[in-house]
Steps between C-alpha positions, in 0.01 A plus 500: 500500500553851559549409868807310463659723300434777761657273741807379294540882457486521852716261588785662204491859656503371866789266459660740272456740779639266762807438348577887405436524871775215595719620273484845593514358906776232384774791536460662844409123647857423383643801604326440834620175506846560433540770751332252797778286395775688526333637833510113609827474384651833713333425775672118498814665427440760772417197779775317354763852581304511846585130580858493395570839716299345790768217468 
């Protein structure tokens, strides 16, 4: 008996845990991933410059 309930308590504080983590990692991951974006995106714009000049 007493085992399981050291396990479900545990399992609370590590998944607690987890998900403060991915919260707390949710905002630079997005921030990250917006600014690879617009990366992508200026350097399609910048080939796309380079090909119309090399026209």
């Amino acid at each position: 008996m007493r085992a399981t309930v050291y396990g479900g308590l545990f399992f609370y504080v590590h998944y607690s845990t987890m998900m403060a983590c991915a919260q707390v990692l949710q905002r630079p991951l997005a921030l990250l991933r917006q600014r690879l974006a617009q990366e992508m995106a200026g350097q399609h714009r910048h080939q796309l410059a380079v090909l119309i000049v090399a026209r």
